[in-house]
MARBA-586450 format. One line per field, with one value per residue (C-alpha): z, x, y; residue number from 1. Coordinates in nm, 3 decimals, decimal comma. Layout:
! residues N
pz <- (Z_...)
px <- (X_...)
py <- (Y_...)
nr <- (NUM_...)
END
This chain:
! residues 204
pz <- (0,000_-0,103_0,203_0,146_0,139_0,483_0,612_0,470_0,682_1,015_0,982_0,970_1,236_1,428_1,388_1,421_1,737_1,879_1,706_1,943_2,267_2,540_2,504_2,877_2,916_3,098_3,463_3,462_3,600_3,815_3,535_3,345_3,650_3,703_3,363_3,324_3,624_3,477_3,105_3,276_3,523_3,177_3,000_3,303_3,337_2,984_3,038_3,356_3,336_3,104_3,376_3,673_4,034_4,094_3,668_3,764_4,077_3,844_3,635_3,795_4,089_3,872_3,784_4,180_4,309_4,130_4,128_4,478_4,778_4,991_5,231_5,342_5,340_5,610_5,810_5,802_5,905_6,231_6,275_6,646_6,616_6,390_6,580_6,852_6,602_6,557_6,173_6,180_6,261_6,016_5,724_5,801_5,827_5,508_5,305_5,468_5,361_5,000_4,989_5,079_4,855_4,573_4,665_4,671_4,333_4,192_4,355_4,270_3,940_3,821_3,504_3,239_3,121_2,955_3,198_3,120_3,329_3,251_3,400_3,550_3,652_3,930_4,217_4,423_4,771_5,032_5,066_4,739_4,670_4,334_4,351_4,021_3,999_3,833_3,823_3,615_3,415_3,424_3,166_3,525_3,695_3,780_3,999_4,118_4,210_4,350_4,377_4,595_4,477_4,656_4,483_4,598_4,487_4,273_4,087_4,160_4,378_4,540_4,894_4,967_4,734_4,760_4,704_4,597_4,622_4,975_5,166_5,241_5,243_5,423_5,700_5,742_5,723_5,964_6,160_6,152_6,241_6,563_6,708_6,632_6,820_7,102_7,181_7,042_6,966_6,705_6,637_6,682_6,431_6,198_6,215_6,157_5,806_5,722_5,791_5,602_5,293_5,261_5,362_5,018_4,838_4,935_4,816_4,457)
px <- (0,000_0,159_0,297_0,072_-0,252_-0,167_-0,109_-0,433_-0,620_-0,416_-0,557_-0,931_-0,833_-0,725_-0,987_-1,242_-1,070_-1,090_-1,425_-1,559_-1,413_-1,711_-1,659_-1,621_-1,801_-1,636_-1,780_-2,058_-1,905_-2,091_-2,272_-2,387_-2,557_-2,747_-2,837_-2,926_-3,153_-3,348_-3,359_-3,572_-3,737_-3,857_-3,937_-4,202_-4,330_-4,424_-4,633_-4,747_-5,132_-5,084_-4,909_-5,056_-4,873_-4,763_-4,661_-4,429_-4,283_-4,178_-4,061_-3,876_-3,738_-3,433_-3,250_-3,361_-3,154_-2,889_-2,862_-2,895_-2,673_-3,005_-2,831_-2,592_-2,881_-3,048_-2,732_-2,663_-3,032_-3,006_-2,651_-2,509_-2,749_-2,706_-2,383_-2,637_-2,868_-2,873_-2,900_-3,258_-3,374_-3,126_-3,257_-3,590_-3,487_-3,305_-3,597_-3,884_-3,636_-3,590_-3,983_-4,068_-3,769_-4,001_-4,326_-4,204_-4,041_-4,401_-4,589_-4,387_-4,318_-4,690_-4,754_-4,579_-4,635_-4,312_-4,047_-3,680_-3,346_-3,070_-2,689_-2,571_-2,210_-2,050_-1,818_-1,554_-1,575_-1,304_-1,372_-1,338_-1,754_-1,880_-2,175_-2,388_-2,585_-2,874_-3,210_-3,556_-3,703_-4,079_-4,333_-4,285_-3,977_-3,646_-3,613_-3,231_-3,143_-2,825_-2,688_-2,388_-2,226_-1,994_-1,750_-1,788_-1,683_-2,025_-1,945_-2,056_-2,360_-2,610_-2,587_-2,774_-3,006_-3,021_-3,326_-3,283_-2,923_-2,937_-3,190_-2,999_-3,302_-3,107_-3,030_-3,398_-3,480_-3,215_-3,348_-3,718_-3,624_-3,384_-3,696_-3,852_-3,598_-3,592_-3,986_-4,048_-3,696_-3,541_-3,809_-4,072_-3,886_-3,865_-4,242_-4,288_-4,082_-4,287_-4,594_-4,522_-4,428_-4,721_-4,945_-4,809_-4,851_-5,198_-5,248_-5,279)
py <- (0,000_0,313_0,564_0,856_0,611_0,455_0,842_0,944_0,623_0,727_1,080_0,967_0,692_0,987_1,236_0,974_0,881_1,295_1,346_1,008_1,166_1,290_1,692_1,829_2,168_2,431_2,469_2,761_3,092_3,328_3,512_3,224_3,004_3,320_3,371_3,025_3,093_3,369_3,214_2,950_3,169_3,381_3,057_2,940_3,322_3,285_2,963_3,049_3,001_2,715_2,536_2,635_2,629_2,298_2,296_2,569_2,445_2,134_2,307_2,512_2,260_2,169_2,475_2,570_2,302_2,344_2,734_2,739_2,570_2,566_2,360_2,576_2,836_2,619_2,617_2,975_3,060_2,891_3,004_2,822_2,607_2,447_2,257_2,135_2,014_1,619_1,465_1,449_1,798_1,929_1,714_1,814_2,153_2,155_1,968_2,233_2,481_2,343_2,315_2,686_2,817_2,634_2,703_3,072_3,067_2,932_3,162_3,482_3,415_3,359_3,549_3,769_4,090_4,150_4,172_4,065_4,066_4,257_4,161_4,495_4,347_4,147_4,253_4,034_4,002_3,982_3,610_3,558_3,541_3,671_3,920_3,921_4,249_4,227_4,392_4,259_4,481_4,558_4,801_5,108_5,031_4,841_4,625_4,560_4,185_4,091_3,723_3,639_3,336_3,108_2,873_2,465_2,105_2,146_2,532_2,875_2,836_3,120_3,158_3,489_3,710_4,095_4,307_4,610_4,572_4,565_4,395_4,040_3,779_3,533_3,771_3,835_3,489_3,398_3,704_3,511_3,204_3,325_3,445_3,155_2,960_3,187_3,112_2,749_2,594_2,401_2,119_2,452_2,609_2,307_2,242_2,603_2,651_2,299_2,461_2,798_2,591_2,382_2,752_2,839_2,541_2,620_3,007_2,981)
nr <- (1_2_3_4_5_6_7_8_9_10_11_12_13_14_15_16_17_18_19_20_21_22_23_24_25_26_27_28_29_30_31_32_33_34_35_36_37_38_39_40_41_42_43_44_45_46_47_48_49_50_51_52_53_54_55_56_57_58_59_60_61_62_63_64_65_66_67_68_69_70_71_72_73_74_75_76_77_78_79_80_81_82_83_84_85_86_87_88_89_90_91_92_93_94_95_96_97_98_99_100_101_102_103_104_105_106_107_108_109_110_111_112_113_114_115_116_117_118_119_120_121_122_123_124_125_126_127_128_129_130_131_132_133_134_135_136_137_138_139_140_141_142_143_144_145_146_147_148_149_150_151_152_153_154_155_156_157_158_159_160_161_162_163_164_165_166_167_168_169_170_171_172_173_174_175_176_177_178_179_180_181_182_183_184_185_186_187_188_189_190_191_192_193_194_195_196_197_198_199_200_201_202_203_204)
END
């Protein structure tokens, strides 16, 4: 077989070889796990009669999850407490947390008129965090949005959500739930959370 045929079969041997390799996707920065977020919060706005609350939670469940390091979220609620806490009460706190972070996603985002987000920029923190300013535009006003991501074993994950650019909803949540603590305790404060998130499963 003459030299220059058996180099022309290596090369599509070859290519064939690189073209069948799995393609690894660069990890999501900052910007783009938000932006994936509200692509798909857009996309259920859109079709939000046609699916109806518990069609939205669904559908919007998986980006949730894994936007979102809602376990940590649970930790840093209870702050302390969390050390004295035994495995139980902190799965159950984590999973009422998970459901109320859904059932308030549903029930927010329940119709479109519109609206769009725009990315405004993001900012380093000391501790290395990533905030991603945003704000969602609506037909009178803007509201700003800010996301403060934290880096893990998993990517860039949100760990604290800014209204207005200020108002940290995990430090009023945390805020809430202290008080709750102080009056019923842990388990009090567990059936509580478990309680508000099936109260909103329930206002449609």
């Amino acid at each position: 077989m003459p030299l220059c045929r058996i180099r022309k079969i290596l090369y599509i041997v070859i290519a064939a070889i690189f073209l069948a390799l799995p393609i690894h996707a660069e990890p999501s920065g900052p910007v783009e796990v938000v932006e994936k977020l509200h692509n798909k919060l857009i996309f259920t706005m859109q079709q939000a009669k046609e699916l109806g609350y518990m069609g939205r939670r669904e559908a919007l469940a998986p980006i949730l999850l894994v936007t979102y390091d809602l376990y940590s979220m649970a930790r840093m609620t209870v702050g302390r407490h969390w050390k004295a806490m035994d495995d139980d009460q902190k799965n159950s706190l984590v999973e009422s947390f998970t459901a109320m972070t859904l059932s308030n996603y549903a029930l927010r985002f329940d119709g479109f008129s519109g609206e769009y987000f725009e990315t405004l920029g993001t900012v380093e923190t000391p501790h290395r965090h990533t905030i991603v300013q945003t704000h969602i535009v609506t037909s009178d006003e803007k509201i700003r949005i800010d996301y403060l991501l934290r880096k893990s074993a998993d990517g860039w994950l949100v760990i604290d959500v800014f209204l207005k650019g200020t108002i940290s909803e995990l430090a009023a949540r945390r805020s809430e739930y202290m008080t709750v603590i102080r009056d019923r305790g842990v388990d009090g404060l567990i059936s509580a959370v478990r309680e508000k998130a099936a109260s909103l499963s329930e206002v449609r």
